[in-house]
C-alpha positions in Angstrom: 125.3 9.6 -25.3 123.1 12.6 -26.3 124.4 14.9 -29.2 124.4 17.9 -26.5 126.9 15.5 -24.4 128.7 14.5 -27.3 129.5 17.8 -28.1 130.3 19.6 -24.7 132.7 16.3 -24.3 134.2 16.9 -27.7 134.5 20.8 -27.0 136.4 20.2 -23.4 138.7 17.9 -25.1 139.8 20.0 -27.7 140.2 22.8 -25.5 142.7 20.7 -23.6 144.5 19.9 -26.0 144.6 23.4 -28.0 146.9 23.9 -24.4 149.5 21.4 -26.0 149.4 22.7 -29.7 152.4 25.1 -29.1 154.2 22.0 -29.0 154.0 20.9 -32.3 157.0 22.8 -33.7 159.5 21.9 -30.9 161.0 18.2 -31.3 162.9 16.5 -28.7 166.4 16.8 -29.1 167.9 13.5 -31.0 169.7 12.5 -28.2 166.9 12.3 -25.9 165.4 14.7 -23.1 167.1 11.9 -20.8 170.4 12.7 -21.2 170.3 15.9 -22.4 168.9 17.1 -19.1 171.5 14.7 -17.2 174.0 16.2 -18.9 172.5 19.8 -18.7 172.7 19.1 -14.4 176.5 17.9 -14.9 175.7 13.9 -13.7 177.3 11.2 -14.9 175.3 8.2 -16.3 176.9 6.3 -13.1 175.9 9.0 -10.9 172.2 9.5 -12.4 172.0 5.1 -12.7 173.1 5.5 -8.7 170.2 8.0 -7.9 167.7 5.5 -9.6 169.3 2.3 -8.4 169.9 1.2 -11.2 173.0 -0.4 -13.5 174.8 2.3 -15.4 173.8 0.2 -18.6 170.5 -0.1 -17.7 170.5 4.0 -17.5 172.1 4.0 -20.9 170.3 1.7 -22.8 167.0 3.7 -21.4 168.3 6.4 -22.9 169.3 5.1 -25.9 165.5 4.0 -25.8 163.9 6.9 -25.3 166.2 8.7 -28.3 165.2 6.0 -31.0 161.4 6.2 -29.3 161.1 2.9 -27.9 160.4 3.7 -24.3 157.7 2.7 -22.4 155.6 5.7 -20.8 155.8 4.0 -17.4 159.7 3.6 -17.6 160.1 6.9 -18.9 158.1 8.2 -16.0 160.5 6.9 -13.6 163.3 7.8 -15.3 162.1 11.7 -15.4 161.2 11.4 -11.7 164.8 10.6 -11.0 165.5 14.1 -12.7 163.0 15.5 -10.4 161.0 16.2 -14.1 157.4 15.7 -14.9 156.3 13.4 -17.7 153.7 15.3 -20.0 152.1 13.2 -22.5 149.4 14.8 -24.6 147.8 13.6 -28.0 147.4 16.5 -30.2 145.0 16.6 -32.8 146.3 17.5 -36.5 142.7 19.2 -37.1 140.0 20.5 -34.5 138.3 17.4 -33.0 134.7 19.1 -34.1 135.5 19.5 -37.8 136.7 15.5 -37.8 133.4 14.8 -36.5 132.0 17.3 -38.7 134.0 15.8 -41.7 132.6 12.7 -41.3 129.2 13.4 -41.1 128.9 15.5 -44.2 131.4 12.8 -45.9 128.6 10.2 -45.2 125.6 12.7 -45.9 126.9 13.0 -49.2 127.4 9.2 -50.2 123.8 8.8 -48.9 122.6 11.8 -51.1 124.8 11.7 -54.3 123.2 7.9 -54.4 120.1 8.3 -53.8 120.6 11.8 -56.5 122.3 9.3 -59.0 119.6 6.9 -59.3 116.9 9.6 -59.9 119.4 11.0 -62.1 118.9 7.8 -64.0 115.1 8.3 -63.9 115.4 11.9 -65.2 114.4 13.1 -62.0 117.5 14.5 -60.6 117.5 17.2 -57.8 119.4 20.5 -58.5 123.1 20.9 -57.0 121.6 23.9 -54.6 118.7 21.0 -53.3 121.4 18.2 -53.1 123.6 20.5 -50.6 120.7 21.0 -48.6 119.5 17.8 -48.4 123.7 17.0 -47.4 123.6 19.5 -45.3 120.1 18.0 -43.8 121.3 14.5 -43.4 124.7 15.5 -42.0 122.7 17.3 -39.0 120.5 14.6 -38.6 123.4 12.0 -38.2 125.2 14.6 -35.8 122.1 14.6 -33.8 122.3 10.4 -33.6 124.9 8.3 -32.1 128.1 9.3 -33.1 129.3 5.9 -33.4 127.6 5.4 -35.9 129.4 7.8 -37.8 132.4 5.2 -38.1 130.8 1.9 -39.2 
């Protein structure tokens, strides 16, 4: 993919999931969203297992599933559909998908540089600090305008 691709993709992605970042600092209650919404609309597991057709046990042990976070996304699907709930699944970065990207290139940049600075240090011939962080900075353009792949080898 082009770097200009790369980074509209990478941009779009982050936006989307900027829309789930609010989420962060709620946690599901420990009982589960299961039964506590059951509860919340007064049924009964052996009314809600009815609705589903399904065993009251089977209801119970899915929610007894879903509160230790063993559910499956497809079972948990159905389930929510039975309380006429969506399922919204989102992965949410911990930092900005660009500055991972970012991070890595410039981590990279400077194990090529500092090396190459280390030897030459050894030869007397080392760079300054201010031409080593521009040659870092160099590099860690130059790998952001390559494959990005490439950037976790």
């Amino acid at each position: 993919m082009s770097p200009e691709f790369n980074q509209l993709r990478i941009e779009q992605l982050q936006a989307a999931a900027n829309a789930f970042g609010v989420l962060l600092t709620k946690r599901a209650p420990s009982r589960g969203w299961l039964k506590e919404i059951r509860e919340a609309l007064g049924r009964t597991e052996r009314q809600q297992a009815a609705r589903l057709g399904i065993t009251g046990s089977t209801l119970h042990k899915s929610e007894q599933s879903e509160a230790d976070e063993r559910i499956s996304l497809g079972q948990l699907r159905k389930l929510a559909d039975g309380l006429d709930c969506e399922l919204v699944y989102a992965l949410v970065p911990r930092k900005p998908l660009p500055d991972v990207v970012l991070d890595r290139a410039t981590q990279l940049a400077k194990e090529e540089v500092h090396g190459v600075a280390h030897t030459m240090g050894l030869e007397d011939q080392r760079p300054t600090d201010a031409r080593i962080q521009k040659q870092v900075a160099r590099r860690a353009d130059d790998l952001l305008r390559g494959k990005w792949s490439d950037l976790w080898r």
